[in-house]
ROROBA-659694 format. One record per residue: residue in three letters; x, y, z of N, C-alpha, C in turn. Coordinates in steps of 0.1 Angstrom, whole numbers, padded with zeros to 4 digits, always signed. Layout:
BEGIN
ALAXYZXYZXYZ;...
This chain:
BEGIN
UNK+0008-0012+0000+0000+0000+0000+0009+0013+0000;UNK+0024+0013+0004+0027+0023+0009+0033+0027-0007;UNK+0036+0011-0011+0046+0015-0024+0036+0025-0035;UNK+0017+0020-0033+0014+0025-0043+0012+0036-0041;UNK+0009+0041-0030+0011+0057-0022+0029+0062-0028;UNK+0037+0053-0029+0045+0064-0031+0049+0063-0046;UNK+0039+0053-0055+0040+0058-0072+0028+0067-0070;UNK+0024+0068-0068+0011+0081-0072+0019+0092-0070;UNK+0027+0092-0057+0031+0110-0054+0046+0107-0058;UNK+0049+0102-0069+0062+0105-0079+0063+0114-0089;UNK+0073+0121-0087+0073+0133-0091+0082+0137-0103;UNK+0078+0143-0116+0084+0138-0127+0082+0156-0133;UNK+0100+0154-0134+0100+0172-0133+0102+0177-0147;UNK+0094+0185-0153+0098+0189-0166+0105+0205-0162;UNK+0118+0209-0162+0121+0222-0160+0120+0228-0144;UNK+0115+0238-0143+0117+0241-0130+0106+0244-0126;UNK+0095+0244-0136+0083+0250-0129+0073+0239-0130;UNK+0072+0231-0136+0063+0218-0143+0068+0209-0137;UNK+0059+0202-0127+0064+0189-0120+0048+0181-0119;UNK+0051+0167-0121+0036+0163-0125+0039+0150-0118;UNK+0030+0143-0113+0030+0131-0103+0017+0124-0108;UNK+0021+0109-0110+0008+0102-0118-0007+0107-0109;UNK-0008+0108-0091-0022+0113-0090-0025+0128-0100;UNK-0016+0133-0098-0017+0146-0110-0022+0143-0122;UNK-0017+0133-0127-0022+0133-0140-0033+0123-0142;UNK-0038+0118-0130-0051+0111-0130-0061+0115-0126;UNK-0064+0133-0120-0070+0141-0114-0074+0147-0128;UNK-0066+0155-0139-0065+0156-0145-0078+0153-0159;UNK-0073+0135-0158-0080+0128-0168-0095+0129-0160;UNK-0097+0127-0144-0109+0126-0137-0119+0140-0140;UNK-0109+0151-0145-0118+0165-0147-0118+0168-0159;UNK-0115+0163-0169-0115+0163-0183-0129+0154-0187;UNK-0130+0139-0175-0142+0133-0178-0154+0138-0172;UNK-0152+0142-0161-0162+0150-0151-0171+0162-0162;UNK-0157+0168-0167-0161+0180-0176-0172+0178-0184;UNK-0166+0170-0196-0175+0163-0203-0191+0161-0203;UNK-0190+0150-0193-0199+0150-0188-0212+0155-0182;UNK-0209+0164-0176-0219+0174-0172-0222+0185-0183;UNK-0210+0184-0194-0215+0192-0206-0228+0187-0212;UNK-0219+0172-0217-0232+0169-0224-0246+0163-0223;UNK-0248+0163-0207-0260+0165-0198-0267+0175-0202;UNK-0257+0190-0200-0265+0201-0202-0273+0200-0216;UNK-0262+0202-0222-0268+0199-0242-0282+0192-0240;UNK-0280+0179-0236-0293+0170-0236-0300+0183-0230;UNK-0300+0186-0221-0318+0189-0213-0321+0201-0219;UNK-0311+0212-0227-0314+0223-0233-0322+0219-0247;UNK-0310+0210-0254-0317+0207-0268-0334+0200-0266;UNK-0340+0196-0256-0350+0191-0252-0359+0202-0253;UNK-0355+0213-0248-0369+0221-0247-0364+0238-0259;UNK-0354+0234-0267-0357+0241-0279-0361+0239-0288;UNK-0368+0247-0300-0371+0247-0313-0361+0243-0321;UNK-0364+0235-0337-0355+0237-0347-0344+0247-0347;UNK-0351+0258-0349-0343+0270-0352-0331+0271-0340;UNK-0338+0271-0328-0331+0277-0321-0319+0265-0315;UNK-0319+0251-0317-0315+0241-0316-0300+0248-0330;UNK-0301+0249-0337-0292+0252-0349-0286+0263-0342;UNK-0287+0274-0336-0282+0285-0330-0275+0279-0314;UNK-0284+0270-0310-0273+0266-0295-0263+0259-0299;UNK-0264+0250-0310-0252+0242-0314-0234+0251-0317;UNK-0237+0263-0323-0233+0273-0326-0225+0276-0311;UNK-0237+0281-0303-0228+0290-0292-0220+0278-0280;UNK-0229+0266-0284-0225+0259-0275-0205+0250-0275;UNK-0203+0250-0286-0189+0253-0289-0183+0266-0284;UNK-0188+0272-0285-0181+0285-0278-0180+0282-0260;UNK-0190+0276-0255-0194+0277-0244-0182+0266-0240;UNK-0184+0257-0251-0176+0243-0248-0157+0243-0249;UNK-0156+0248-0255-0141+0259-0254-0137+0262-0243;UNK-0144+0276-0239-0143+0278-0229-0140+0272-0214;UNK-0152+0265-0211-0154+0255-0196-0143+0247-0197;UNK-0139+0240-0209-0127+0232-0211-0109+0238-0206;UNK-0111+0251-0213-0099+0261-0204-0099+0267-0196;UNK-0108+0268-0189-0110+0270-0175-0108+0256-0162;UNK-0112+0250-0170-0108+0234-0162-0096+0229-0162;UNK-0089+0235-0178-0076+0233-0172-0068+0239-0168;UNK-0067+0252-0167-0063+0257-0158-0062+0258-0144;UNK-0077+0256-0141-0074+0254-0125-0067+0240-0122;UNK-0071+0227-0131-0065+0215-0125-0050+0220-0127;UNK-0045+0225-0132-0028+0227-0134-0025+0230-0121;UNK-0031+0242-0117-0028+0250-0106-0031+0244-0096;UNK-0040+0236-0091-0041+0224-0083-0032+0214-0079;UNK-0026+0215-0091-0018+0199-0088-0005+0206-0088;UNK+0002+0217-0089+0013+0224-0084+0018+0231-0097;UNK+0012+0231-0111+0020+0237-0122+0016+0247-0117;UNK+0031+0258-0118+0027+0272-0117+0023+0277-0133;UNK+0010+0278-0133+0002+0288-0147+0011+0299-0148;UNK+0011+0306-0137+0016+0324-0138+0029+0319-0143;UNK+0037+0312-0138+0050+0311-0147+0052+0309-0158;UNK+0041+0298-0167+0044+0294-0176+0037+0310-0184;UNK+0025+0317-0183+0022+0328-0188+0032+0337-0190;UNK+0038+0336-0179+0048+0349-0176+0059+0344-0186;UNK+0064+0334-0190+0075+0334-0196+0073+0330-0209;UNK+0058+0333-0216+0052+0332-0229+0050+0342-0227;UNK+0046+0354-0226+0038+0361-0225+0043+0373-0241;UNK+0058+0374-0245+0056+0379-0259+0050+0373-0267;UNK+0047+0360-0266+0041+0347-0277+0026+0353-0278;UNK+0019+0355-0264+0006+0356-0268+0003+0364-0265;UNK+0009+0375-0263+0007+0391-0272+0011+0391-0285;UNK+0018+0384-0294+0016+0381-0308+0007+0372-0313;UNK+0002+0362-0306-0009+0352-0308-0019+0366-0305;UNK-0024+0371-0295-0034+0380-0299-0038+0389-0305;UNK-0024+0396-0309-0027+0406-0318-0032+0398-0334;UNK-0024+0387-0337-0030+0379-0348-0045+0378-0351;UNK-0050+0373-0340-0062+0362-0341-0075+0379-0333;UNK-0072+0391-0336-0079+0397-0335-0091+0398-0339;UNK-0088+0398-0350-0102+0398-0361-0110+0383-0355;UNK-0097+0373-0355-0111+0362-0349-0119+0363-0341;UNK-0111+0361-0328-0116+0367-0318-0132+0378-0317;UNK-0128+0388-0325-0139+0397-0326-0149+0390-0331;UNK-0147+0383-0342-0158+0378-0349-0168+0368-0340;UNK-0161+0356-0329-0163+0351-0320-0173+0356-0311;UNK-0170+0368-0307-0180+0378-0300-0193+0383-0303;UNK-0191+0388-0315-0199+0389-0321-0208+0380-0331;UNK-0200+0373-0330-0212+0356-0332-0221+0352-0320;UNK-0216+0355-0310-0221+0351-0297-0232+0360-0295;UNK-0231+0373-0290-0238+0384-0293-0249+0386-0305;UNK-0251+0377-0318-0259+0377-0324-0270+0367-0320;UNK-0261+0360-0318-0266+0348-0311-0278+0346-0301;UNK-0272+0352-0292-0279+0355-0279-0290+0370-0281;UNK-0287+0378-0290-0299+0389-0292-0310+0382-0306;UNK-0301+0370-0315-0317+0368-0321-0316+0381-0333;UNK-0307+0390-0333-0309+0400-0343-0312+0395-0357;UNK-0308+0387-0361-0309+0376-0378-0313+0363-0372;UNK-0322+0360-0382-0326+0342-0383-0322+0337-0394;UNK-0317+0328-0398-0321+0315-0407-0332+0318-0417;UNK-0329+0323-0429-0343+0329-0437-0343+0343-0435;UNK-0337+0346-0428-0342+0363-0434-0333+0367-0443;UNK-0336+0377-0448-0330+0383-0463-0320+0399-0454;UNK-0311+0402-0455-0304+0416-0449-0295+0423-0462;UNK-0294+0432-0457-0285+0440-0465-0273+0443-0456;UNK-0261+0444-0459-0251+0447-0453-0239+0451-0462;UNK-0233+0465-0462-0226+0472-0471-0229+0471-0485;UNK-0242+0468-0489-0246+0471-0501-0249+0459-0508;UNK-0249+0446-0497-0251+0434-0504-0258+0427-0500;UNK-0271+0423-0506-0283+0416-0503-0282+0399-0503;UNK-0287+0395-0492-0287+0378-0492-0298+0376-0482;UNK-0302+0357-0488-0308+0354-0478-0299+0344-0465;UNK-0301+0346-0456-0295+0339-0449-0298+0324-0447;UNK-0285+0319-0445-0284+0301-0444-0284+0294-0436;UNK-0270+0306-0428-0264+0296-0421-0254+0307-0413;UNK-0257+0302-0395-0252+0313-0389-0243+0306-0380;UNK-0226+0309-0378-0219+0301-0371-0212+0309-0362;UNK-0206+0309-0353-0197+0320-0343-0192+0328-0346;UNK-0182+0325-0365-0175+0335-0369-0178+0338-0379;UNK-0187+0333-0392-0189+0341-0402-0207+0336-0401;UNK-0210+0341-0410-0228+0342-0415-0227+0342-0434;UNK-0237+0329-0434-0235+0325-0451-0245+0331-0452;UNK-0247+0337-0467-0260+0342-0470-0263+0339-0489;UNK-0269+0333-0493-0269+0336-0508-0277+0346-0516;UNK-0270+0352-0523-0273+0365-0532-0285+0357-0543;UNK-0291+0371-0548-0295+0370-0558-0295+0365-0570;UNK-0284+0362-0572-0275+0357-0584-0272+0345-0578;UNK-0277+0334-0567-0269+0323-0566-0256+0322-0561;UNK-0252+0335-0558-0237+0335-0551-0235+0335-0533;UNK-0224+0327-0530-0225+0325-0517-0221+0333-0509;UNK-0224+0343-0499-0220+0355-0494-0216+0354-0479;UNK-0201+0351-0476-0202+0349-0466-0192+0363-0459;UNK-0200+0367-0445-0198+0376-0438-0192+0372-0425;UNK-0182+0378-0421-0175+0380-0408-0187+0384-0399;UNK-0188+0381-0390-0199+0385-0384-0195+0401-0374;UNK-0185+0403-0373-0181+0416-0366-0186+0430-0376;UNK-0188+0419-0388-0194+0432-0396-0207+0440-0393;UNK-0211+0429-0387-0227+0434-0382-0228+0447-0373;UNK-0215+0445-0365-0217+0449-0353-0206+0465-0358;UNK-0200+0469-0369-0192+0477-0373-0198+0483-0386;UNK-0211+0478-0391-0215+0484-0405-0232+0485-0398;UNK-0233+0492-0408-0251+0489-0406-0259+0483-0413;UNK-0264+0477-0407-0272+0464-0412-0287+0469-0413;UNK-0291+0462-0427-0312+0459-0428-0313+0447-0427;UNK-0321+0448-0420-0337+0432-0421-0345+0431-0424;UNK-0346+0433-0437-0355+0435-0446-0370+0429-0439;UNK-0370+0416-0433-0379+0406-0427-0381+0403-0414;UNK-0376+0416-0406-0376+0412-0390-0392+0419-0387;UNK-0391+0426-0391-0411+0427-0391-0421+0424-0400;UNK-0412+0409-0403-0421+0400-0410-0420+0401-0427;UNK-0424+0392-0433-0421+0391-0442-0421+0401-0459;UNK-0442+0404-0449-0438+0415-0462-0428+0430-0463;UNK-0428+0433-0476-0417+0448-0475-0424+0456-0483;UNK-0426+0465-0483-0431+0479-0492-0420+0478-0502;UNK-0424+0490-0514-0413+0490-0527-0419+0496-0535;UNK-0409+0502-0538-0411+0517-0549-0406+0517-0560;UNK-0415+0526-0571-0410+0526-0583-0413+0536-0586;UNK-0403+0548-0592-0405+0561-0596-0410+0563-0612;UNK-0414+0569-0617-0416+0573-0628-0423+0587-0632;UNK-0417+0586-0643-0420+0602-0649-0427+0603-0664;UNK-0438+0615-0663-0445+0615-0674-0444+0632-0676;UNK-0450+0633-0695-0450+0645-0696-0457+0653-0688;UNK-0454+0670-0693-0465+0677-0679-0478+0676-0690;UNK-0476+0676-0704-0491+0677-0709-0500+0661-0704;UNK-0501+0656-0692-0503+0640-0694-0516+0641-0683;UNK-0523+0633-0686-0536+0636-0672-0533+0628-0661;UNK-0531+0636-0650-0524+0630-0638-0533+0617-0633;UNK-0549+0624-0630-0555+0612-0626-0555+0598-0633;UNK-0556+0596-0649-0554+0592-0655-0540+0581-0653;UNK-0528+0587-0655-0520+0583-0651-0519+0573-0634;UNK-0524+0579-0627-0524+0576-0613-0530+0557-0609;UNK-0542+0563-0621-0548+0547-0623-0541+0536-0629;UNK-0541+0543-0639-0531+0533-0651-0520+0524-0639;UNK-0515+0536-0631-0504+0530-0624-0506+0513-0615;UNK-0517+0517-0607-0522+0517-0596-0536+0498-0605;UNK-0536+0503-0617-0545+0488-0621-0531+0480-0625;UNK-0522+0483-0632-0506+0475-0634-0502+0469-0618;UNK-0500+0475-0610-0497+0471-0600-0506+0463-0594;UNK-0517+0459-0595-0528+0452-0587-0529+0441-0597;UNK-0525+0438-0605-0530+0429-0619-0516+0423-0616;UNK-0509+0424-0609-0491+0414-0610-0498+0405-0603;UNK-0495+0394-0599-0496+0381-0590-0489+0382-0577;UNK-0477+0389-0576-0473+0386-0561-0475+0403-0557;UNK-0476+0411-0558-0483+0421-0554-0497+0417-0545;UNK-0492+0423-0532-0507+0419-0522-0513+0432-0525;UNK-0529+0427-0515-0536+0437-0524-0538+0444-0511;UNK-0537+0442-0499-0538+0447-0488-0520+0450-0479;UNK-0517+0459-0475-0524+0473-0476-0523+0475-0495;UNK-0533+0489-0497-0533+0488-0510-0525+0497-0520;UNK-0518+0494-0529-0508+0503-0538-0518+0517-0538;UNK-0506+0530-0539-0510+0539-0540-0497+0546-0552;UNK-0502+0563-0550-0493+0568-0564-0493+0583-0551;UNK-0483+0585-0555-0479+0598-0551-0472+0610-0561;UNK-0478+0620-0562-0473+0632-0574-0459+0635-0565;UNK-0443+0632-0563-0435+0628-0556-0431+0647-0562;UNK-0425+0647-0576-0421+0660-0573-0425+0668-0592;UNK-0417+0680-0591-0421+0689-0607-0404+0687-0608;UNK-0405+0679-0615-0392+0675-0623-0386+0689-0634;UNK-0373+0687-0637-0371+0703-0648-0374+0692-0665;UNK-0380+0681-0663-0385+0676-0674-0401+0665-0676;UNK-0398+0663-0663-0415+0651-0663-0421+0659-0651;UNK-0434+0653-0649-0438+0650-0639-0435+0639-0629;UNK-0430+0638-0618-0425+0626-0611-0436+0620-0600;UNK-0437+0605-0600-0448+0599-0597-0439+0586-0591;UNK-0445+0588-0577-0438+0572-0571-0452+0561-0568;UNK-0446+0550-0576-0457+0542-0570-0457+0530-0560;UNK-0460+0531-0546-0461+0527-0537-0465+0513-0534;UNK-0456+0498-0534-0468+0487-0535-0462+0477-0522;UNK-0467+0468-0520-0461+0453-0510-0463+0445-0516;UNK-0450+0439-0509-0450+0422-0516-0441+0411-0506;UNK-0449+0401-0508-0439+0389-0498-0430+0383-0498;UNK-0423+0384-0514-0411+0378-0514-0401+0388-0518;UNK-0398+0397-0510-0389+0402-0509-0375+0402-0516;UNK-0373+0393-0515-0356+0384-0522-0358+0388-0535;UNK-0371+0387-0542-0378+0386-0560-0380+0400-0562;UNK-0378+0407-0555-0380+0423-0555-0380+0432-0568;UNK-0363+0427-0572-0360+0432-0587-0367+0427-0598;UNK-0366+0415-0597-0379+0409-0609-0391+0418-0610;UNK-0399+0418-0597-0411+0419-0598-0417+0432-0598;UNK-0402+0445-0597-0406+0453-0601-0401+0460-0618;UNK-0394+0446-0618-0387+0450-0634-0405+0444-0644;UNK-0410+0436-0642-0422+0433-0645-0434+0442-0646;UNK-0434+0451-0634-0446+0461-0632-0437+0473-0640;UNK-0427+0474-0647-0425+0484-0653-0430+0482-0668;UNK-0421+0468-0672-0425+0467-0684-0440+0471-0687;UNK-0449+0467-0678-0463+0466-0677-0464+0484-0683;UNK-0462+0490-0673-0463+0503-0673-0461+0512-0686;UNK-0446+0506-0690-0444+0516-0705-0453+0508-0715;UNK-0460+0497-0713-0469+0493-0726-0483+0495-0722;UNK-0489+0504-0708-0499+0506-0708-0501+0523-0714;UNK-0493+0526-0708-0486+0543-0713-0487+0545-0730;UNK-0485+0533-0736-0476+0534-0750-0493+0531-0753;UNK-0500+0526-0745-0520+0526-0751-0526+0539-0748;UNK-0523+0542-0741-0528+0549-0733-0523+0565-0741;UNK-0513+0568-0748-0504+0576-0751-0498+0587-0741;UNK-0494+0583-0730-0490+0591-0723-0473+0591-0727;UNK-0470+0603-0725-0452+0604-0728-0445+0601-0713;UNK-0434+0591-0718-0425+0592-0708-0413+0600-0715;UNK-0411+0611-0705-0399+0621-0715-0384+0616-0715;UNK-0379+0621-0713-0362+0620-0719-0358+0637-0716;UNK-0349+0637-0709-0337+0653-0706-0340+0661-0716;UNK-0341+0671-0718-0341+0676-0728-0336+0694-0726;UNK-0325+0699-0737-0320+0705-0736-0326+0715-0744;UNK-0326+0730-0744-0334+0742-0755-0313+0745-0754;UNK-0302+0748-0769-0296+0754-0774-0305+0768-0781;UNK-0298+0779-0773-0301+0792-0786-0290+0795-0788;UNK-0285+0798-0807-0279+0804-0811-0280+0817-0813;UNK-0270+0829-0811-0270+0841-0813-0257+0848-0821;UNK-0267+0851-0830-0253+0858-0843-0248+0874-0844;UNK-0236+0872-0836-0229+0885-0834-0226+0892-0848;UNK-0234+0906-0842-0224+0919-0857-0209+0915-0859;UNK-0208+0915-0874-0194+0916-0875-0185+0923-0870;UNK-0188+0937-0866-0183+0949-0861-0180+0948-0849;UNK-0183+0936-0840-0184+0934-0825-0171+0924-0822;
């Protein structure tokens, strides 16, 4: 008994600060299992009482989470069993002030994965705008957010961008979005007239809802048209450009029945012919 008492507390020196003895390193493996363990208890009993959605989002943070508890555990067991931590920090310590100045950007992004995370600001399906680039969203992970564009392309964003740019949600109050289309007619053109024309184009598209209902507004006196915004909702959002490139076409071929002019810039040159004497 005493022998095995005295292999457990054998002491096996790496350097001058790192000395490790098999109960050390079987305390160790005991809190690495312990760890575990009670992690993936938690998972169970949380993933139990989330949704789809939100089940895809804990998975996310929960690596982050799981990271963490894991370096925190070993840290203290070091310190427990006699590694001095602060020494081994202290005599790395240029290392990981270059390791952090590196891994800055990650890091941030980390945070701000977390932080999206936990506010719910984007889901899975919504469509955003961010520096000028529209997607729907896919797929949201600690450090980046996939989103596919318009065109089929895959857009993926750092997530610190969120939190450093300004972001739309096109869909966070729900699906539908309002949308506008300017246009301009002569001043000889009958406004009311016009107003309808607009306003039956718009109600005659298919994904145009009819509630609330398109409207036209005389927007401004142009130095060439009349300018006229027409005001409509629709639910798919993402199809936006289509479906208002659609209610245009509609427009210059009801116009072209209708004969109303859509103008074009137009310049007045006067020439003036100086005395020769001048």
């Amino acid at each position: 008994m005493e022998r095995l008492i005295e292999l457990f507390n054998y002491q096996l020196t790496f350097g001058s600060s790192i000395r490790l003895t098999p109960k050390g390193i079987l305390a160790i493996i005991f809190a690495f299992v312990l760890t575990r363990f009670l992690l993936g208890l938690m998972r169970r009993i949380l993933v139990k009482t989330l949704s789809e959605e939100a089940k895809t989002r804990f998975k996310s943070l929960f690596v982050f989470i799981n990271s963490f508890v894991y370096l925190v555990v070993i840290l203290i067991t070091l310190d427990n069993i006699g590694i001095k931590v602060t020494t081994i920090f202290a005599a790395s310590a240029a290392l990981l002030v270059g390791v952090g100045l590196a891994l800055q950007s990650f890091i941030q992004d980390i945070i701000s994965g977390v932080f999206m995370i936990g506010d719910q600001a984007i889901n899975v399906g919504d469509i955003i705008e961010v520096e000028g680039q529209v997607g729907k969203v896919k797929q949201i992970t600690l450090r980046t957010t996939r989103a596919v564009t318009r065109d089929n392309k895959v857009l993926i964003i750092p997530n610190h961008k969120f939190l450093t740019s300004v972001l739309y949600n096109w869909t966070e109050n729900g699906v539908l979005t309002q949308e506008i289309i300017s246009i301009g007619v002569a001043y000889n053109s009958p406004v009311d007239q016009v107003k309808s024309i607009l306003i039956d184009v718009c109600v005659q598209h298919p994904k145009v809802v009819k509630f609330p209902e398109p409207r036209v507004l005389l927007d401004d006196f142009g130095d060439n048209a009349l300018e006229f915004k027409l005001f409509f909702s629709i639910r798919e959002s993402f199809q936006a450009n289509a479906i208002k490139s659609d209610i245009r076409y509609a427009i210059v071929n009801a116009f072209a029945q209708a004969k109303i002019e859509i103008p074009f810039p137009q310049r007045v040159v006067t020439f003036v012919n100086k005395p020769e004497n001048e």
